[in-house]
C-alpha positions as CSV (number, residue, x, y, z in Angstrom):
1,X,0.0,0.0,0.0
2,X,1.3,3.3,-0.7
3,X,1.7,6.1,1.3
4,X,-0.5,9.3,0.3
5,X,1.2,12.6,-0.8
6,X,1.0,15.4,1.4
7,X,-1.5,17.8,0.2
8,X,-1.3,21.9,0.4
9,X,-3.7,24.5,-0.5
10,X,-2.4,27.5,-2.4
11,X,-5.1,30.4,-2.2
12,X,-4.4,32.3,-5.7
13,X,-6.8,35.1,-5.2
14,X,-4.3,37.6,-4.4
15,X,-1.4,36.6,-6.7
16,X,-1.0,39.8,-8.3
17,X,2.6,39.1,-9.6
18,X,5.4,37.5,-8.9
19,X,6.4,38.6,-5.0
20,X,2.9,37.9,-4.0
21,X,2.8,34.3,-6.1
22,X,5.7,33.2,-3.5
23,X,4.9,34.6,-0.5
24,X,1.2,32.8,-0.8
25,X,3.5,29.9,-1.8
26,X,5.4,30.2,1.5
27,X,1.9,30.4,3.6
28,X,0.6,27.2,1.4
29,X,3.5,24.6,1.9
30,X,3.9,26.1,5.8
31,X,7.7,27.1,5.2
32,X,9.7,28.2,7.5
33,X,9.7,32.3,7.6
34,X,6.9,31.8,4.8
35,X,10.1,31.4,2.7
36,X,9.9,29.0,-0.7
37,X,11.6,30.5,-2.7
38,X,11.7,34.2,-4.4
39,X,12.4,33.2,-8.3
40,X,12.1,30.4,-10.4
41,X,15.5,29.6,-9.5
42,X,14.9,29.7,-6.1
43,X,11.4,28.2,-6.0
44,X,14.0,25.0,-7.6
45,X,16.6,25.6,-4.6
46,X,13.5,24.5,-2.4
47,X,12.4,22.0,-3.7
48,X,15.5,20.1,-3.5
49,X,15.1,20.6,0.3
50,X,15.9,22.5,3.6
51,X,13.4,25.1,3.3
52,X,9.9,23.2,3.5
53,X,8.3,20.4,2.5
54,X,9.8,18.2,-0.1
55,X,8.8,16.3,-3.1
56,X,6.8,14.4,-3.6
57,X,3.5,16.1,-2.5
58,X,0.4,18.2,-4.5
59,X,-0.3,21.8,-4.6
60,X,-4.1,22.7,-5.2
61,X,-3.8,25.8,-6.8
62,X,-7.4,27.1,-6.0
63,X,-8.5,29.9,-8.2
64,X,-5.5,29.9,-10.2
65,X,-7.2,32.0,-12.8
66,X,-6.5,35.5,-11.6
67,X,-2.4,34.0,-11.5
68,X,-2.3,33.2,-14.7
69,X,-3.9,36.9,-16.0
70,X,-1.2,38.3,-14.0
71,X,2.0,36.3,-14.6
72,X,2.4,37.0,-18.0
73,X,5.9,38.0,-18.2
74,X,7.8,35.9,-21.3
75,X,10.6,33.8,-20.6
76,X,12.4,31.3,-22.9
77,X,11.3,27.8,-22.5
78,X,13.0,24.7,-22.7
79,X,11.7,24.0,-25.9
80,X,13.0,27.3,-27.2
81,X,9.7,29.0,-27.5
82,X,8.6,31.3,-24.5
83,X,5.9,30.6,-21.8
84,X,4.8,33.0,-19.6
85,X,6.2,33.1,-15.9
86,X,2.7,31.4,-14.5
87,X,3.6,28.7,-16.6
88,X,7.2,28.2,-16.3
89,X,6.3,28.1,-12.7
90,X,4.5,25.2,-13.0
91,X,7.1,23.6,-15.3
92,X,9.4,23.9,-11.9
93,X,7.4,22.8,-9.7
94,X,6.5,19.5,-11.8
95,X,9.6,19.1,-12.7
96,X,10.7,18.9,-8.8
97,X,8.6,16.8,-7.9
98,X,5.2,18.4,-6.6
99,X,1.9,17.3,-8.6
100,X,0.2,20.7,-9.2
101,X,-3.5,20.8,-9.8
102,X,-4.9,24.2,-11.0
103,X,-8.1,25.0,-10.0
C-alpha cells in the first residue's frame, strides 16, 4: 500500500505578480519564515530541500485563474519557445517533484 502525498492549498486570489505568487506559496507549503523560494531559481533551490516540505507532494492551486492573467511576463522555455512566468512556474514545480493541480 502506498503512502499518500501530502497535500497543500495554495489560495491564488491575491497573486498579483510575482512577489505575491511566492509569498502565498510560503503560507501554502507552511515554510519556514513563509520562505519557498523568491524566483524560479529559487522556487528549484527548495524544492530540493531545507526550506519546507519536499517532493513528492500536490499543490491545489485554487482559483489559479487570476495567476495566470497576471503572470504574463515571457521567458524562454526549454523548448526554445517562451511561456509566460505562471507557466514556467509550474514547469518547476513538476519538474521537482510536486503534482500541481490548478483550479
Amino acid at each position: 500500500m502506498s503512502e499518500r502525498q501530502p497535500e497543500y492549498h495554495l489560495d491564488g486570489r491575491a497573486v498579483t505578480d510575482e512577489p505575491s505568487f511566492y509569498a502565498a506559496l510560503g503560507r501554502a507549503v507552511r515554510a519556514p519564515d513563509g520562505y519557498y523560494g523568491s524566483n524560479l531559481d529559487a522556487l528549484a533551490d527548495c524544492l530540493r530541500g531545507g526550506f519546507g516540505p519536499e517532493p513528492p507532494f500536490t499543490l491545489v492551486w485554487q482559483d489559479s485563474a487570476p495567476a495566470r492573467r497576471h503572470l504574463t511576463r515571457r521567458l524562454p522555455a526549454p523548448d526554445g519557445r517562451e511561456q509566460s512566468y505562471f507557466d514556467a512556474i509550474v514547469d518547476v514545480l513538476r519538474d521537482g517533484g510536486v503534482t500541481v493541480l490548478l483550479r
